[in-house]
N, C-alpha and C positions, 0 to 999 in steps of 0.2 A: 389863112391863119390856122394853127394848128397845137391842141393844147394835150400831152400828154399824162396818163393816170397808171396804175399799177392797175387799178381795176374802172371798168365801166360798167354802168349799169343800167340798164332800161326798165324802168319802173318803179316805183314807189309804195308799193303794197308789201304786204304782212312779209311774203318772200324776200323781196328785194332788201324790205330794212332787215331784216333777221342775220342776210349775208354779207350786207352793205356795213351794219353796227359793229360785227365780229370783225370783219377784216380792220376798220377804221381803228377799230382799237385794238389791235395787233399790230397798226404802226403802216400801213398800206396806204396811198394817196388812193382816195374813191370820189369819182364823178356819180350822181344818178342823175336822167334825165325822166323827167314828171311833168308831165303839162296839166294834168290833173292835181288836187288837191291830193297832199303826200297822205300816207295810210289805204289806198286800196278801195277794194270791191269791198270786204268786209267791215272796214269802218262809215265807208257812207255811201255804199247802195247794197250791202248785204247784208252779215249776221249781226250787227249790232243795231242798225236802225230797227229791223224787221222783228229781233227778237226784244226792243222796247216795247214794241206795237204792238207784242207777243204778252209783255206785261200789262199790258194796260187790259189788256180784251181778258185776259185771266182773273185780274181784279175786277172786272165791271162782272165777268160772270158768278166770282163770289160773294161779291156784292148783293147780287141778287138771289142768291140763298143764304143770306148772312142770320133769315130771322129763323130758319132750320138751328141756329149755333146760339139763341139767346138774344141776337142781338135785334133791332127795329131800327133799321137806318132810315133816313130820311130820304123824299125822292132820288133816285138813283138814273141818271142818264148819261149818254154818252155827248161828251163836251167835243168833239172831233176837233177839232182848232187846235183844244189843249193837248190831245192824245199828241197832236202834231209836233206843238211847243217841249211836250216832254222828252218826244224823239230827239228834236234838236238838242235839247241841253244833257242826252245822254251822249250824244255823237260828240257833241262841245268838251263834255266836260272829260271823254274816254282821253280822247285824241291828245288833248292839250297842243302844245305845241308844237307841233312836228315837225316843221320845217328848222325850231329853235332845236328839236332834240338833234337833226341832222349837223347845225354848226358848230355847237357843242363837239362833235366829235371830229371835227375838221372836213365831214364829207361836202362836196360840192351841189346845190343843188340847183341843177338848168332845168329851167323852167320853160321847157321846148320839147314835143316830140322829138324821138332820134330815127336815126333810118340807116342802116350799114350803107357805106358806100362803098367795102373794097372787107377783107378777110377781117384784118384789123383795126378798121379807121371805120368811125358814124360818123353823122351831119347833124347839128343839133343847133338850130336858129344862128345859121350862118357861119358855125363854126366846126372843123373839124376835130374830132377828138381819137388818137389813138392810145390803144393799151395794149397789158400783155395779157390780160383776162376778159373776153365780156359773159355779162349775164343778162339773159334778157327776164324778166319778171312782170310783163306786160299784161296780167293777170286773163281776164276772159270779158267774154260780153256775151249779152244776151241773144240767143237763134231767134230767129223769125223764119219761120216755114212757108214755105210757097203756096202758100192758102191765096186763092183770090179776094183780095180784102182786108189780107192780114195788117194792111196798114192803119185800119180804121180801129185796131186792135191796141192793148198797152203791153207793156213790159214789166217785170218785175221792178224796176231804177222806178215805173210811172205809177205804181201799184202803194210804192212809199211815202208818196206826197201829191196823193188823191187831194184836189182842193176839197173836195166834199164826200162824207159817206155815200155807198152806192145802196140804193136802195137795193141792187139785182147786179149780180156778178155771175159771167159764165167763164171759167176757168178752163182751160186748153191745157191738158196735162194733169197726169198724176203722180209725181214725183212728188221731192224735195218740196220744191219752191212750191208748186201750185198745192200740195195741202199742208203747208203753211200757212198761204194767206187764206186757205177755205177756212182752217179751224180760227185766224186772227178777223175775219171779215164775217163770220157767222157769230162769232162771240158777240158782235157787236149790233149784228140783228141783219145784215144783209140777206137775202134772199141767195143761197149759194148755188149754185152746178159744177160739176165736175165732168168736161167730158174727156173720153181717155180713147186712144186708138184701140191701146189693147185690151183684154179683157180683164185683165189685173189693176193695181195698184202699189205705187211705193214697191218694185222689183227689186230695189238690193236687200232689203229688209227679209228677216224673215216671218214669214206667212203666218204663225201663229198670234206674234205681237201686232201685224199688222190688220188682222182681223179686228182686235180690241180698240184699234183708231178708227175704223171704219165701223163700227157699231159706234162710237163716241161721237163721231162727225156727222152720223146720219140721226143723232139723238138730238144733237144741234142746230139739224133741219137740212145737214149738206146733202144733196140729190147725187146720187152718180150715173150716170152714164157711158156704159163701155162698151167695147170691142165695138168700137162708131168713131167714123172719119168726119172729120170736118169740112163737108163741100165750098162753103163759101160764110165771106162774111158782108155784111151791109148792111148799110143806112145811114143815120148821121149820128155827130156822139150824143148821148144821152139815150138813142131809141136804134139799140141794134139788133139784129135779126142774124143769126148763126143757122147758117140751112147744113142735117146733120145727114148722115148715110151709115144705116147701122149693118154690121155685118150678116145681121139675119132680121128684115125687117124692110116695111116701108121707110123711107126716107120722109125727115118730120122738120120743123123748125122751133130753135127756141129762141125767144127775145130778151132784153135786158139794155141796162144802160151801159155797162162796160165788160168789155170783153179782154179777160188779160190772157197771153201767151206765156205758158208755163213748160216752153218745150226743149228745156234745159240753156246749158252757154257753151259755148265755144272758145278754144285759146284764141287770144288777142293777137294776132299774129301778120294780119296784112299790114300791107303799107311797112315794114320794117327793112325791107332790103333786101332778103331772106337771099336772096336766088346769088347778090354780091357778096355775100358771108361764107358759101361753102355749107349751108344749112341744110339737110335736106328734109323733106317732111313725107309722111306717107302716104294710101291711098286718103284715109280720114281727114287729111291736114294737120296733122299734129308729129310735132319733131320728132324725127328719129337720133332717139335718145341709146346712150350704154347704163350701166348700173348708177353711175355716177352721177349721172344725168347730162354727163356733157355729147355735143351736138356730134354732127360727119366732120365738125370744123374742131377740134379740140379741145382752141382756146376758149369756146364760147358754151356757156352752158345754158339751161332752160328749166326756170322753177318754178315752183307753183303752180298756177292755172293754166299758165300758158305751157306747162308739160302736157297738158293735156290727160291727166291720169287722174287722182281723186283731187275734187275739187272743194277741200276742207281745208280751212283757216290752219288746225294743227298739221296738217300734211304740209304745207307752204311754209309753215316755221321750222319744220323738219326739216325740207328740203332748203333753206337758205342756212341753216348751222351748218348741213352737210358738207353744200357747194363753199361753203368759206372755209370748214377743215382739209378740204382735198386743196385748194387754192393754197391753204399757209403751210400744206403737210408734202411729204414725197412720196404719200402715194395717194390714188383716188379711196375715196369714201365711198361706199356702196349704199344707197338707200332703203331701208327697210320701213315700209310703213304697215305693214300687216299688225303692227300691235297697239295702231293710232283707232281712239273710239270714234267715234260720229255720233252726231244725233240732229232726228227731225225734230223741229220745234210745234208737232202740231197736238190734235188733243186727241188721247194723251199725248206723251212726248214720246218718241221711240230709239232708242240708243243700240249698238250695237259696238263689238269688237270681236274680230277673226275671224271662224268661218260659220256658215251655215251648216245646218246638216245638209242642206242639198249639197252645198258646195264639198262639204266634206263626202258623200258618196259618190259626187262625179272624178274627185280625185280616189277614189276606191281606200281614203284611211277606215278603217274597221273604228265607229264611235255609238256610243248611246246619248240619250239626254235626259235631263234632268226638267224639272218644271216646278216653281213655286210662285207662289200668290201673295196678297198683299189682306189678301180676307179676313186673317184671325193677326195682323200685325197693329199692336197698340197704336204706334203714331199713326199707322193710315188711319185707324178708325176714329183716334182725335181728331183728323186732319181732314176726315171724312174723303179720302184717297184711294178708297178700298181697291177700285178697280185696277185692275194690271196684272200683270205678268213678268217672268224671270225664267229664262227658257236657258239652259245651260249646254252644250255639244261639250262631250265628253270622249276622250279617245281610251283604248282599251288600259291602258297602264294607270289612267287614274289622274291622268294632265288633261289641262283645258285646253282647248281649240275654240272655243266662243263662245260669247254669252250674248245675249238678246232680252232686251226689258221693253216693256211699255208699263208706264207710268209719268204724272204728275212731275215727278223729281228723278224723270228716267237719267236724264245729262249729269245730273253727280253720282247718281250713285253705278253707271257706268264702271267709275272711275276705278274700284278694288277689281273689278274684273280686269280689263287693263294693264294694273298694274302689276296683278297676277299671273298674266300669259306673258308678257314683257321678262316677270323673272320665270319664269318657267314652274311656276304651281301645280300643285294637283290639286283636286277638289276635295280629297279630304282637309287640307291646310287650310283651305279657307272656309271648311265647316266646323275646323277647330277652335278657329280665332275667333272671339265673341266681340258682338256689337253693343253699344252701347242701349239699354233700356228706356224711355222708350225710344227708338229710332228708327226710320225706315232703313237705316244697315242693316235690321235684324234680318228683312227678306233677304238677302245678299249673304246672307251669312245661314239661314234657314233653307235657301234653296239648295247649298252644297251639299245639305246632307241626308 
């Protein structure tokens, strides 16, 4: 049996609906194949469950400086059950229907892994499906390192829906994900570690604002431990023993009840056929892609996480607009995500857009930078916010190249920076434009000038 579509599509995530929606309503027959719950990595095992979890440890910690503000609350503790319940009815209530918003628009949704069986044709619960487009949007999953042990270890996905607070968490990784849950799992009183191969922390960031999370985290009570390997892990759950190997040092051990692996994810990409598609993939495993993002096979392109390039929610909605304008247009779309922000959810928050100054002297652009605080800004000191930073990369004619915040409300106010390099600003224009009194725009608007 053999059922033809205009497009197909493997996966269900942010990507997948972003180029799955566009096409369908441009008039396109679209199959998606989802064996998973439709919405993705970030609707329920990444940035929206995590960054609920993220509110709740942020309220329990103002909570308990609320009587610093006037206020005398009543005992104040952590309900972990409900922290859990409130995740669910953030996930519930984001998502809605999404299997209804797909038939609404006429897209098909098979409820079956797919797997290329030939250039053009997948196999999805017994049936064949050919088209004239595929896209795969299989989003990523979480690494497990060849640690001896590492099975006795959790994951980020197990990290979300802990049945019970840890008392003691040892953290593998310092990235993204692992001081995330350091600053969401010490808020809440866990004993925290952080160990890290290298001697750094948070490497895409740049170093000045990452300094002010790391004095924040370790104010919290987060430990770090660097440039140290992880030899092994053991024991049983609840009483584990992580034996360490430091780069300069005896080799030591630490214990705890859970041990989560924070050592990043990987595109989603086995088990799909790859090798009968004409796909090919490089030494790292990750497709080799053109500007466009389509594969060595033409027809088939590769979005999102399973591109294997930045692994942000707004880069996956960029990339599935893209892949559906080059699909309904005559000629490819070229992907530009150099003016897409990010941000870590940890404490503070740390956002970023364009380049570093590292990054900008290793490409030899001639820039300066700029630096402003949050010290003498009204709403911080309402909001008692004070701490942070606004670190600006400045190229010689007076336009932006990046900007870099840590702060509390680092993810919005991001956003004029952003929008700034996107239209091509200089920085005096946006130390012209006045922010609102009192507002944390004012730093955003006080650092340009």
């Amino acid at each position: 049996m053999t059922e033809r579509y205009d497009v197909f599509c493997l996966g269900g995530g942010t990507a997948g609906n972003a180029a799955t929606r566009a096409l369908a309503d441009a008039g396109k027959s679209v199959a998606v194949a989802e064996p998973d719950r439709v919405g993705g990595t970030c609707l329920w095992r990444g940035c929206v469950p995590k960054k609920s979890l993220y509110h709740s440890a942020r309220t329990y910690r103002d909570l308990r400086q609320a009587e610093e503000w006037g206020l005398v609350p009543g005992a104040v503790a952590v309900d972990w059950p409900g922290v859990l319940a409130w995740k669910w009815h953030v996930q519930e209530t984001y998502a809605g229907d999404q299997e209804g918003i797909m038939a609404s628009r006429g897209i098909v949704h098979i409820d079956a892994p797919a797997r290329f069986v030939a250039e053009n044709a997948v196999e999805a619960g017994g049936v064949t499906y050919e088209a004239e487009r595929f896209i795969i949007a299989t989003g990523s999953v979480a690494t497990r390192p060849p640690i001896p042990g590492a099975e006795l270890a959790d994951t980020s996905d197990d990290a979300l829906r802990y049945p019970e607070l840890p008392r003691s968490l040892v953290i593998i990784g310092a990235g993204y994900i692992g001081l995330e849950f350091a600053g969401i799992f010490a808020s809440f009183g866990t004993k925290v570690t952080v160990v890290n191969h290298d001697p750094g922390i948070l490497a895409p960031f740049d170093p000045d604002t990452v300094a002010v999370a790391r004095a924040a985290l370790e104010e919290l009570g987060v430990r770090f431990v660097l440039d140290t390997s992880v030899a092994e892990i053991s024991g049983v759950a609840g009483d584990l023993t992580v034996a360490l190997t430091p780069a300069d040092g005896a080799p030591y051990t630490l214990t705890a009840e859970r041990v989560l692996l924070a050592t990043g994810r990987k595109p989603a990409l086995d088990d799909l056929g790859l090798e009968h598609a004409g796909v090919d993939r490089d030494e790292r495993g990750a497709p080799v892609l053109d500007a466009s993002l389509a594969s060595t096979n033409p027809r088939i392109y590769v979005i999102g996480d399973a591109a294997g390039r930045e692994m942000h929610t707004p880069v996956a909605n960029l990339h599935g607009k893209a892949v559906a304008h080059t699909i309904l247009g005559d000629s490819p779309v070229a992907v530009d995500a150099s003016a897409v922000p990010f941000t870590c959810f940890t404490v503070p928050q740390l956002a970023q857009v364009g380049l570093t100054a590292e990054r900008a002297g290793q490409l030899a652009i001639p820039h300066s930078t700029k630096t402003g605080s949050f010290e003498y800004v009204a709403a911080a000191i309402i909001d008692d916010t004070r701490q942070g930073l606004i670190k600006l990369v400045v190229a010689e004619d007076g336009s932006l190249l990046g900007a870099h915040i840590a702060h509390d409300a680092a993810c919005d106010l991001i956003y004029p920076f952003a929008l700034a390099l996107r239209a091509g600003l200089d920085v005096e224009t946006i130390a012209a434009t006045r922010a609102i009194h009192p507002a944390l725009t004012e730093a955003v608007n006080w650092s340009a000038g």
